[in-house]
N, C-alpha and C positions, 0 to 999 in steps of 0.2 A: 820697369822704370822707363819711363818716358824721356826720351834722349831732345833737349828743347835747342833754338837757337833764336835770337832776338836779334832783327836788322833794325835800325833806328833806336839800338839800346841809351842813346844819350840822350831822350826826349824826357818829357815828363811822363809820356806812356811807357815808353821803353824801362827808364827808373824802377815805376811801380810795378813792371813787370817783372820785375828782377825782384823786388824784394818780396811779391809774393809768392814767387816759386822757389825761392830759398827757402822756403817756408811752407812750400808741398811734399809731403811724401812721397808723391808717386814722380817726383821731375827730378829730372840731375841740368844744371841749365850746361850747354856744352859747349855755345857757342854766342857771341855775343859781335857787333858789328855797325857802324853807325858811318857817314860821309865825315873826314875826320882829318886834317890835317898831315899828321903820323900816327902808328900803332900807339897805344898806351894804354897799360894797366885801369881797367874800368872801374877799380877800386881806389884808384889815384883820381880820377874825374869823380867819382863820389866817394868820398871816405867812408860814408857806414856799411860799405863793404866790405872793409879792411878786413881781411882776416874771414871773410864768413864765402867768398871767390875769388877764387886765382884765375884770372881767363884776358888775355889783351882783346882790347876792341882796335878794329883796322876796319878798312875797306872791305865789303861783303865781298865773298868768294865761292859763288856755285858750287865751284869742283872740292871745296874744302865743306860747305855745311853738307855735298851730298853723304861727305865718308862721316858724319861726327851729330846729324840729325835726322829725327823721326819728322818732327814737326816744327815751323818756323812762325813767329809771331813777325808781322811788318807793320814796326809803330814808325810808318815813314810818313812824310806831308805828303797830300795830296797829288795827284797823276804821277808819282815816283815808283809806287808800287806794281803799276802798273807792266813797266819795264822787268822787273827780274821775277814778278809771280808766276810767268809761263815757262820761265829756267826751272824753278823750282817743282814746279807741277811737273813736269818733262820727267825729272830727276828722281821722280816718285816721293815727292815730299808731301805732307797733309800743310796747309796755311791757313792760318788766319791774319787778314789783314784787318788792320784798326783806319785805316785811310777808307777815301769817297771810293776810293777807283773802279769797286766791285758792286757796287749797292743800286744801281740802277741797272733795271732792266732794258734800261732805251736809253742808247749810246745818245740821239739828238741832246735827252735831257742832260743830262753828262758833261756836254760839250756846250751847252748854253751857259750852264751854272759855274762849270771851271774852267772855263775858257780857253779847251784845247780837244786838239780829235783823241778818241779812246783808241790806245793803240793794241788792246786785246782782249776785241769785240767775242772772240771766241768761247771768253770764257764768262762771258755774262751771263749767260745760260744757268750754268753748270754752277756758277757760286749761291751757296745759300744764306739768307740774311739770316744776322746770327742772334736773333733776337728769343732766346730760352722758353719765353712765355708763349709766343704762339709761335714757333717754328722749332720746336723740340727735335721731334720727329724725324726731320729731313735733317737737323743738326746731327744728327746721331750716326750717320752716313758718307758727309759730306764728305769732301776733299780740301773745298775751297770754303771759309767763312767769310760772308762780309759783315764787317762788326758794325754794330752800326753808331751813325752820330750820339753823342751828350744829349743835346738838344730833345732827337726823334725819342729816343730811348723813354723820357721823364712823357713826353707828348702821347704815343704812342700807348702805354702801361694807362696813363693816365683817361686814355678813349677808347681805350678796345672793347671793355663790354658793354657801354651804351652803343658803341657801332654796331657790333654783332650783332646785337639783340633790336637795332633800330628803335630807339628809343629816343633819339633826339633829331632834331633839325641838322641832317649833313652841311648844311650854306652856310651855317649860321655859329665856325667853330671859329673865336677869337683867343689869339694864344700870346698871352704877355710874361713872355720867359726873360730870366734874367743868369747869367755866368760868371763865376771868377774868371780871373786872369788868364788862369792856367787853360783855361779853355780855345786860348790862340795857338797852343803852342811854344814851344822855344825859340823864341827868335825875338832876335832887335828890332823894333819898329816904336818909332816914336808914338803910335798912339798907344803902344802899352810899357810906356817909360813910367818910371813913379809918380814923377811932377804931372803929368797927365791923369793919371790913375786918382790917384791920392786926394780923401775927401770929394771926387767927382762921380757922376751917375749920369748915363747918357744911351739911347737909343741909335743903333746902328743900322745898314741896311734892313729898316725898316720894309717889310715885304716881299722882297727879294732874298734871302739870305737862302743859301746853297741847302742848307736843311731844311726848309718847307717844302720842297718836291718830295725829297727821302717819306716826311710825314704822309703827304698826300699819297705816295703810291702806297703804301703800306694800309694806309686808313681806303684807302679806296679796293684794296684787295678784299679789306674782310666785310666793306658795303656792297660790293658789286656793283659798286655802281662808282662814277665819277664826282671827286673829293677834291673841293683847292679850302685849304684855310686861312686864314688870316692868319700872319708870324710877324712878331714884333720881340725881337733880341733886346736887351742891353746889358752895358757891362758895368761887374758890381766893383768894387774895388777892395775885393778878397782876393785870395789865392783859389780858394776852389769852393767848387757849390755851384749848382743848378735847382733853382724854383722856379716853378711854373706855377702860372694861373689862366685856370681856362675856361674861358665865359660860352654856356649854349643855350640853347633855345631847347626846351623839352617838345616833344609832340604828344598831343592827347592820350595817347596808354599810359604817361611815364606820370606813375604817383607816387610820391611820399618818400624822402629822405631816407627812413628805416627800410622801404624795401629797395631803393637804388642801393643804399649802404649794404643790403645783405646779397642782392646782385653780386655786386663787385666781390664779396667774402668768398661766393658761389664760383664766383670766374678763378678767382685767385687762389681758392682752397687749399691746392696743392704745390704751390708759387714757394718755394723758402726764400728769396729776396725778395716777395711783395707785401708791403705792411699797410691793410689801411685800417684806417680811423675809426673813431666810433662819430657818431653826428657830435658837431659843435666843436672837434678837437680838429687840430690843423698842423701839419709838418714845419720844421722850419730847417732850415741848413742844421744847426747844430746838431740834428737828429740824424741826419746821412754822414757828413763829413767823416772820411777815411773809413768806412763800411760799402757792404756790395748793396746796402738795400735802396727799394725804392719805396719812397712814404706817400698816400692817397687820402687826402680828406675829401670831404664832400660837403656842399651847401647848396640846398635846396631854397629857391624866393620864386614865389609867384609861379610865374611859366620859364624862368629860368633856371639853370643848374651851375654851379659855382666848382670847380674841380681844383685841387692844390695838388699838385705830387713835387717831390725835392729827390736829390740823387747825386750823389759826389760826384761829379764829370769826368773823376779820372778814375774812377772804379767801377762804380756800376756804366757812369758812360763812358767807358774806353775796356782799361787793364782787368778792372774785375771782370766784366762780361767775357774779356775776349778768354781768360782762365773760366770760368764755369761754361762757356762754350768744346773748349778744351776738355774739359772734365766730360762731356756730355760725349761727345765725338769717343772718346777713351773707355766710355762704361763705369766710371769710375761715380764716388758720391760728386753730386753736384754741386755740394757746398766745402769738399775738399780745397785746404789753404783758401777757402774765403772767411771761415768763419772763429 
């Protein structure tokens, strides 16, 4: 039995973290912990706990999750994590962080994109991005997981095997991704109050957004070569849900719909959360929502390629991945408590 503990248990990652390990045979959840006013019954902050965990959430405590966990999940905001991941590593704990803080290899990028110095450069190294599909492998070893963005995750699944295989124009990746709410986070901010939200649709840091580098270094790993995309975010006014659609440019070997589409079946074969399409059929949120999968259609026009993938943002991009990441690290099945 896997001995778990959740810091940032009061997020909406933290939440979904909780309910799907209630719901693992192989986790006892032991410990739970989030920035918090006073202690309180984390079944009291979410009632459909009631009855199914007894455990107070308070202030993290090193010296307390070292006697009572194997492994700690940090669904903390962003540069937070940063701060108590090298307590816990010290402490001989396994992590997985759901935050930016671990996911770049180059502290400069890091510190351009969230606007502060990385204060444990040390262990950028040593973390590996916890992405199932092409980083199984080093997952299965790790210490450290960086989980990675909603966003990159749907981005990412959705271009890895015309990257690999070079089959399209690297310059020429346009990516028009759209998020529920729930994809800020928990927190007060007027731009995601209701009267804001509600029947509105709108583009945000259009080209800058902190998850375009995450994409580029990842797609630029499996090109060898140097990758910038074009990323244009906005926000839908759902609770949850990530579709992407992603416009390229084929180069001269790449033909015909039926063999991209059988490509991808080829890359994904062995994938249990990769579902794609048959030609003509296209993903939509209702198909991901509250599931760990990731959905890929495909549309071939001319000398261009049409890509859709869709994916809960708080399961397959955040809580689910960072649990079959978990599962993978452990030996255990990989679709334990996802499926």
């Amino acid at each position: 039995m896997i001995k778990v503990g959740i810091i940032g248990a009061t997020g909406y990652a933290g939440e979904e973290l909780i309910e799907i390990l209630l719901q693992h045979p192989e986790v006892k959840i032991t410990y739970v912990a989030a920035k918090i006013d006073a202690p309180q019954a984390i079944a009291d902050i979410f009632p459909q706990f009631k009855n199914r965990i007894n455990l107070v959430c308070a202030e993290p405590d090193v010296k307390v999750i070292g006697s009572l966990c194997d492994l700690v999940f940090l669904a903390l905001p962003h540069t937070v994590s940063m701060d108590i991941c090298p307590k816990l590593l010290k402490a001989g704990k396994k992590v997985i962080d759901l935050s930016a803080d671990y996911r770049f290899k180059d502290a400069h990028v890091y510190k351009k994109f969230y606007k502060t110095l990385h204060k444990d450069e040390a262990n950028l190294d040593e973390a590996v991005y916890g992405l199932p599909e092409l980083y199984r492998a080093r997952i299965k070893s790790a210490r450290l997981i960086a989980n990675p963005g909603c966003y990159p995750t749907a981005a990412i699944l959705a271009l890895a095997p015309l990257i690999a295989c070079g089959l399209i124009q690297p310059d020429s990746i346009i990516i028009d991704a759209k998020s529920g709410v729930s994809g800020a986070g928990r927190k007060v901010a007027e731009d995601f109050m209701f009267v804001q939200i509600n029947e509105n649709f709108k583009a945000y840091k259009v080209n800058v957004h902190q998850h375009a580098p995450e994409i580029d270094q990842v797609l630029s790993h499996l090109a060898r070569k140097k990758i910038k995309v074009t990323f244009v975010p906005h926000l839908l006014p759902l609770n949850r849900g990530i579709i992407e659609t992603i416009y390229l440019q084929k180069n001269t070997k790449t033909k015909g719909a039926q063999k991209i589409i059988a490509l991808y079946h080829k890359f994904y074969k062995k994938e249990p959360f990769v579902r794609i399409r048959e030609e003509g059929v296209y993903p939509s949120l209702a198909d991901v929502v509250k599931t760990n999968f990731c959905d890929i259609g495909i549309k071939e026009e001319n000398d261009r390629l049409i890509i859709i993938a869709a994916i809960d943002n708080l399961l397959k991009g955040a809580s689910g991945q960072a649990v079959q990441n978990m599962n993978i690290m452990y030996g255990i099945p990989e679709h334990m408590g996802l499926l």
